[in-house]
C-alpha positions in Angstrom: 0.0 0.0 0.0 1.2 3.9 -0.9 1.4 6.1 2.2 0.4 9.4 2.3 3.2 10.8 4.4 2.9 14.3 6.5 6.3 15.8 5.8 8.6 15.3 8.5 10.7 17.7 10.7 8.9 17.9 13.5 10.7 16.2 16.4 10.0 15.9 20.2 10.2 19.5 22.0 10.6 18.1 24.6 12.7 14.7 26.1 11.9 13.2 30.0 13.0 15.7 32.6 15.5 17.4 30.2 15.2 21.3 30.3 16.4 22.4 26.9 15.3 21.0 23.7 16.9 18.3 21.8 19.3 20.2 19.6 18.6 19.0 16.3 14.9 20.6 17.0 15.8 23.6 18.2 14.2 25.5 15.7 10.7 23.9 15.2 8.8 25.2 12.5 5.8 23.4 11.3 5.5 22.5 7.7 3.7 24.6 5.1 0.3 22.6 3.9 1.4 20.7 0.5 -0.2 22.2 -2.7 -2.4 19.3 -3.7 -4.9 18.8 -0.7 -5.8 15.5 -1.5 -2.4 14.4 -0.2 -2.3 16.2 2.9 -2.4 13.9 5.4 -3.9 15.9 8.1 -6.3 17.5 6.1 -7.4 14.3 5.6 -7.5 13.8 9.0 -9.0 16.8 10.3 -11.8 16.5 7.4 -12.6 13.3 9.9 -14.0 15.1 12.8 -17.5 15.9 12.6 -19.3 18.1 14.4 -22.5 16.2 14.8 -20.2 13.2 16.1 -18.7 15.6 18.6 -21.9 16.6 20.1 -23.0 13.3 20.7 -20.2 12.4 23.1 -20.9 15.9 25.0 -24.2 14.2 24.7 -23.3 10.9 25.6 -21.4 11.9 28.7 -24.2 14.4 30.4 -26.6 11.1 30.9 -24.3 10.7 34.1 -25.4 14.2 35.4 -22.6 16.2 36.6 -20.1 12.7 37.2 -18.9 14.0 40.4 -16.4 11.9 41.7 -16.8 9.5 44.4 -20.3 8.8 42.9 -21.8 5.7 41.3 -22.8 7.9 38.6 -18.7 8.7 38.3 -17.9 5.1 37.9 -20.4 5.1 35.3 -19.5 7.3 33.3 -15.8 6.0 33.2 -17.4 2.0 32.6 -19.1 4.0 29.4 -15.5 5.8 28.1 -14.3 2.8 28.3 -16.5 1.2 26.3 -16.4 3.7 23.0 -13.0 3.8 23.5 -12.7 -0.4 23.0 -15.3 0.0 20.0 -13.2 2.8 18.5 -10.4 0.2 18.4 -8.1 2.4 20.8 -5.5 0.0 22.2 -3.6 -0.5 25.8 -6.9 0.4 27.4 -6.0 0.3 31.3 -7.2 2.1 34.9 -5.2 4.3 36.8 -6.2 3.2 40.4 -5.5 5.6 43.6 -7.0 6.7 46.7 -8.8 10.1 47.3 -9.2 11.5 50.9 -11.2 14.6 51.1 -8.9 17.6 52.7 -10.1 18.5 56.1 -12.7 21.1 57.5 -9.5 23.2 58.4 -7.8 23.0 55.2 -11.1 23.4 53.0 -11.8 26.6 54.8 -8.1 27.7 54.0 -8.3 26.8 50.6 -11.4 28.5 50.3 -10.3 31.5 51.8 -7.0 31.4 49.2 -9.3 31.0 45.9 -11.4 34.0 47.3 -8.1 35.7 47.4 -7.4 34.8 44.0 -10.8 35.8 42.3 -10.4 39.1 44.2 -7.0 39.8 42.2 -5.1 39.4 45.5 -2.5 36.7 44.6 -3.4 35.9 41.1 0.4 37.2 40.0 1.9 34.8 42.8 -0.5 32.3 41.1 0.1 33.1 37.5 -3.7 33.0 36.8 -3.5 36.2 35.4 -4.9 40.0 36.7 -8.4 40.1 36.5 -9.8 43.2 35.0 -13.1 45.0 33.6 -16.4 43.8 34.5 -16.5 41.2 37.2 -19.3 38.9 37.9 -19.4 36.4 40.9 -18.3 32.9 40.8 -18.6 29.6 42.8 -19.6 26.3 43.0 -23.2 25.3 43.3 -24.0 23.5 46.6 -28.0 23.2 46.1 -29.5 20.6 45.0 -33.1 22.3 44.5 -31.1 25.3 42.6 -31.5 22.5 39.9 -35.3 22.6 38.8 -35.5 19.5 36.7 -36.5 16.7 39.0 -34.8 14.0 37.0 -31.5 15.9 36.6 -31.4 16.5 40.4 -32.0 13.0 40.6 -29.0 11.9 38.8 -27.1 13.9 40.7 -28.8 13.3 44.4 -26.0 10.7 45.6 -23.3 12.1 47.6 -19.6 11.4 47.3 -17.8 9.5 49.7 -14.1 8.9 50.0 -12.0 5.5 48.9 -10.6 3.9 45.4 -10.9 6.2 42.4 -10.2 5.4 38.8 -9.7 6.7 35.8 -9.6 5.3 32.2 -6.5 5.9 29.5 -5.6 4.0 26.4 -2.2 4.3 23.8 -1.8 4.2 20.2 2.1 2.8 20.1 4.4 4.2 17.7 5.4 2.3 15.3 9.3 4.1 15.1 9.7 5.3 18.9 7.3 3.8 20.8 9.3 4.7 23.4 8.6 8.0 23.0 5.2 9.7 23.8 2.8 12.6 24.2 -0.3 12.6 26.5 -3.5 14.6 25.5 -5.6 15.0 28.4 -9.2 15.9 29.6 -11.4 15.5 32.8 -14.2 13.1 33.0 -15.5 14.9 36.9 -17.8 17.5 37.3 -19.8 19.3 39.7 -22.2 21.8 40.6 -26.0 19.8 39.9 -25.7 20.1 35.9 -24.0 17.8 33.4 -21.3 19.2 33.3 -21.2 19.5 29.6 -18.8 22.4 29.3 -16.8 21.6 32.5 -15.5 19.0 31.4 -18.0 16.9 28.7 -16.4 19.2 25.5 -12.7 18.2 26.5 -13.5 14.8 27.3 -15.6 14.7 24.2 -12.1 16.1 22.3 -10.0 13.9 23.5 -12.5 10.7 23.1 -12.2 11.7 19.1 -9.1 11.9 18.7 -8.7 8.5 20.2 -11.3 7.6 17.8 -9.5 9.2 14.5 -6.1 8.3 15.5 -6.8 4.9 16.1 -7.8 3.8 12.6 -6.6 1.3 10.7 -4.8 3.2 8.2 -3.2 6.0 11.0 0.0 4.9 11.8 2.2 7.6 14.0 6.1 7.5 15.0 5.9 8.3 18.2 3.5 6.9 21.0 0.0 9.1 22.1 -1.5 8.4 25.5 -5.4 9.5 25.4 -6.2 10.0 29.3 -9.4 11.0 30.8 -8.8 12.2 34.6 -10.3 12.1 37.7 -10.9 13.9 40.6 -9.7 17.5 38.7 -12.4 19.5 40.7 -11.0 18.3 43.8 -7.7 19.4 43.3 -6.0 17.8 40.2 -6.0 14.6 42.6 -5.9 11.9 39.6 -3.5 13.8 37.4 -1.1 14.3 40.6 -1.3 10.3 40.7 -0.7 10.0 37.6 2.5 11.7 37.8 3.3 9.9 41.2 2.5 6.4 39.7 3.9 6.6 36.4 6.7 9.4 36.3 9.7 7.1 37.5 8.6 4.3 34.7 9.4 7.1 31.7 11.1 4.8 28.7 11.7 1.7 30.7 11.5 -1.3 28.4 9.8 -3.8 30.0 10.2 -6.5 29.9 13.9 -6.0 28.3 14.3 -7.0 25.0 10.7 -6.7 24.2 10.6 -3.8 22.2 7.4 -2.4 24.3 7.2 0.6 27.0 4.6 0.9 29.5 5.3 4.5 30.3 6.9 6.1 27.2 9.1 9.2 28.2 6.9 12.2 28.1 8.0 14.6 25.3 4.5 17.2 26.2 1.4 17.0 27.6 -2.0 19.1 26.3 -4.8 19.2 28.5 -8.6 20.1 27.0 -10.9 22.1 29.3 -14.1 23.6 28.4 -14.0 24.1 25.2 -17.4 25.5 24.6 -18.1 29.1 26.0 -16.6 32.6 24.7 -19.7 34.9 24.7 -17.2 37.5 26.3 -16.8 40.2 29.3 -20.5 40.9 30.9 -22.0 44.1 30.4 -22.4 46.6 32.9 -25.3 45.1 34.6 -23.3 41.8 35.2 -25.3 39.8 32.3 -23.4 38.1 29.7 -24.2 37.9 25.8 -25.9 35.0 25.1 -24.1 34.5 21.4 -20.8 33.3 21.4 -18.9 36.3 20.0 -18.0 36.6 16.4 -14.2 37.6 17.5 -14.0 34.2 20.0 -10.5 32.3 19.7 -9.1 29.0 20.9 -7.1 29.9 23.8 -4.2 28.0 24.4 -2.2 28.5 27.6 1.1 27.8 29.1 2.2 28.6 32.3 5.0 31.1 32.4 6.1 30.5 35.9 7.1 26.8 35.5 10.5 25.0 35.1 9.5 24.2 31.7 7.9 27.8 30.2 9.9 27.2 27.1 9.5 24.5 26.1 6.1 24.7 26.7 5.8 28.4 25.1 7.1 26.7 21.7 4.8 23.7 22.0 1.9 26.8 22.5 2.8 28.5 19.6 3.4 25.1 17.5 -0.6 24.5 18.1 -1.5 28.1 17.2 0.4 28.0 13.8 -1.2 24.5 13.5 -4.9 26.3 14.0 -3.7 28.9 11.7 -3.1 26.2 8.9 -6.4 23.3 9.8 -9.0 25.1 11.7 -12.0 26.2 9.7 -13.8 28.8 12.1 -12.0 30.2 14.9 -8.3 31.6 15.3 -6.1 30.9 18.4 -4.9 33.0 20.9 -1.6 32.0 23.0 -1.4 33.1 26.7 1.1 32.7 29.7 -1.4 31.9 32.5 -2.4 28.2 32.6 -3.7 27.2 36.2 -6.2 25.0 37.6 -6.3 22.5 35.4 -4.5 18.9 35.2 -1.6 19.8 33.4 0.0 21.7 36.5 1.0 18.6 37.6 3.5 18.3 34.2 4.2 21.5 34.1 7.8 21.7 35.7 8.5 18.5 34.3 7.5 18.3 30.7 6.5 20.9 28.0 2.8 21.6 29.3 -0.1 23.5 27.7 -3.7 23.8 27.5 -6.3 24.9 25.6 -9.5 26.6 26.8 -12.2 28.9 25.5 -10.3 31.8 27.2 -8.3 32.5 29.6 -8.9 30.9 33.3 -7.5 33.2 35.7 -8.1 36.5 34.6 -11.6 35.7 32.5 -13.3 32.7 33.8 -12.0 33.3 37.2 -13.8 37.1 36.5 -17.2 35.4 36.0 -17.1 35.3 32.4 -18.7 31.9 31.7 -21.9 32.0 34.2 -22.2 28.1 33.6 -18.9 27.3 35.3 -20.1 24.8 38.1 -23.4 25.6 38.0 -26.7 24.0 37.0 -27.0 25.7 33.9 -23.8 23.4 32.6 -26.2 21.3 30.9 -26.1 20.3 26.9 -29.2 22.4 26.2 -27.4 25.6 27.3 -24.8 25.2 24.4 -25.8 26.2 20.3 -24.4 24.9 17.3 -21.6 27.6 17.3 -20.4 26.8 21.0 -20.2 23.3 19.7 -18.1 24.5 16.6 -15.8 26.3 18.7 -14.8 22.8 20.4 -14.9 21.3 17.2 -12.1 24.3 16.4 -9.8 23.0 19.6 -10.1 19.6 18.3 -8.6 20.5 14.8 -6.1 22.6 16.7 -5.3 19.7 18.5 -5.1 16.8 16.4 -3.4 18.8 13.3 -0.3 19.9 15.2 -0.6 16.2 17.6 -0.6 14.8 13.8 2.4 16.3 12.8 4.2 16.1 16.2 3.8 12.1 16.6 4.8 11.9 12.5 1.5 10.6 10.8 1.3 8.8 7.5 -2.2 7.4 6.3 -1.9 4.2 3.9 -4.1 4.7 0.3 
């Protein structure tokens, strides 16, 4: 069989704990699009997400109400990615397994008191979330269950969490040149707040779900190894992500067995993390309401955290996806920003290039109030039109274009 090849020259930014990149790649530049379109591989590729598909997942995902972790309706909802990812033909399916303690009364209040801090513009430079500035709205977490007015959706989400054994579902498309070598692309599964969380997190687990789906086709073969992982416990602190790293850091490119030519943990070259995707509608008026359009001028945000061990690496990786957007996404630009937080790939940050993409900005926007569905009941699918949708449809092309050329795709004809 012919291969369509995507040209080459795009090498790992980043390798294990190493803080400069590998020489030969010091100068990453992405290749131009070839002339004849119907031999661009990821053209091809992108062409095979779908909009429709896309929402289904979000849709998919919101029948276990808001997931919350420590919930039957969690475990659930992590038995049902498993399942699409096994008929998508995604392989190395496995379970990260840990145990999640709840903080105490003491250190809740504290960390209570801190994020109120934060959202006041306090410490968000010491936090590199960014200054917040115009029009602020208020923001929490939805504690009421009767704030939620559908009956069955409160019913969903009526049992409480309790503490023990958490899991959380990831699966790996092996390279076939250096599987050794690997990328993880990252979303959270857990929500809260008495919606579905459909935005926060259903459109980034959604994302990452189809690129598991696209990349693992028969005819996609990659160089380099992808993990697809859908985390746990982010809401409660980045708690599976952190054991992720705990677990699984020390095992980067250990053959195992020897002589087998196969690599449980593939050393991390970069890690993208996908959360909520959907929302852009802008800064509230001067009453405090927001637009209910998404704005014609919304972007793809993607962040890195300019604080971190790693900014530069990660910095390139950041603007590696936004010149990928420029060349594959159909509808919405990208915007690049320095203030990742909150979100599970703090945990990689000072160890691997790190980035994430977002409708906007956390600290200094959604921190601000400028998504009023952020953990409350009105998170549901119905909130969310066609162009919301597109605009997650827009981070996934981001994504799997520049992951595409990254991982070195070919597609056999």
């Amino acid at each position: 069989m012919r291969a369509i090849r995507i040209i080459a020259g795009v090498g790992a930014l980043m390798v294990g704990g190493v803080s400069s990149l590998v020489a030969q790649n010091a100068a990453v530049v992405l290749p131009p699009p070839r002339p004849d379109t119907a031999y661009d591989a990821v053209r091809l590729l992108v062409a095979r997400l779908d909009l429709e598909r896309y929402k289904a997942t979000i849709k998919g995902l919101t029948k276990f109400g808001d997931r919350r972790q420590g919930t039957d309706r969690n475990r659930a909802a992590a038995d049902w990615i498993e399942a699409q990812l096994r008929s998508y033909g995604c392989a190395g399916i496995e379970r990260l397994t840990y145990e999640y303690q709840p903080p105490s009364r003491d250190s809740v209040a504290r960390a209570a008191a801190a994020a109120a801090a934060r959202l006041a513009g306090l410490t968000a430079a010491s936090q590199g979330g960014g200054r917040t500035r115009a029009i602020r709205t208020r923001t929490g977490v939805n504690v009421d269950s009767l704030a939620q007015k559908d009956p069955v959706l409160r019913a969903v989400n009526a049992q409480p969490t309790t503490p023990g054994e958490r899991q959380e579902v990831y699966c790996t498309k092996v390279g076939n040149t250096h599987p050794e070598e690997m990328y993880i692309v990252g979303a959270h599964m857990d929500g809260h707040g008495w919606g579905e969380a459909a935005n926060d997190d259903g459109s980034g687990t959604a994302l990452v779900m189809e690129l598991a789906r696209i990349l693992s086709m028969p005819d996609v073969r990659t160089e380099r190894s992808i993990r697809f992982a859908l985390w746990n416990n982010e809401e409660t602190g980045l708690n599976g992500a952190r054991a992720y790293v705990a677990q699984r850091q020390a095992l980067q490119g250990k053959e195992m067995p020897i002589g087998s030519g196969k690599y449980p943990e593939p050393r991390w070259l970069g890690m993208i993390q996908h959360d909520m995707m959907l929302f852009d509608h802008g800064m509230p008026r001067p009453d405090g309401t927001i637009p209910p359009e998404q704005r014609p001028e919304a972007d793809v945000n993607i962040e890195f955290q300019s604080r971190s061990k790693m900014a530069a690496e990660s910095q390139r990786l950041a603007w590696l996806f936004q010149d990928a957007n420029e060349k594959y996404a159909t509808d919405y630009p990208a915007a690049v920003g320095q203030h990742m937080t909150n979100t599970d790939s703090a945990p990689f940050q000072d160890i691997v290039a790190a980035i994430s993409l977002r409708e906007n900005e956390r600290g200094p926007q959604i921190g601000a109030g400028w998504d009023p569905t952020w953990h409350q009941t009105s998170d549901v699918y119905a909130t969310f039109s066609d162009r919301d949708f597109r605009l997650g449809l827009n981070a996934a092309q981001t994504t799997l274009s520049a992951l595409a050329l990254l991982v070195g795709t070919s597609l056999a004809r």
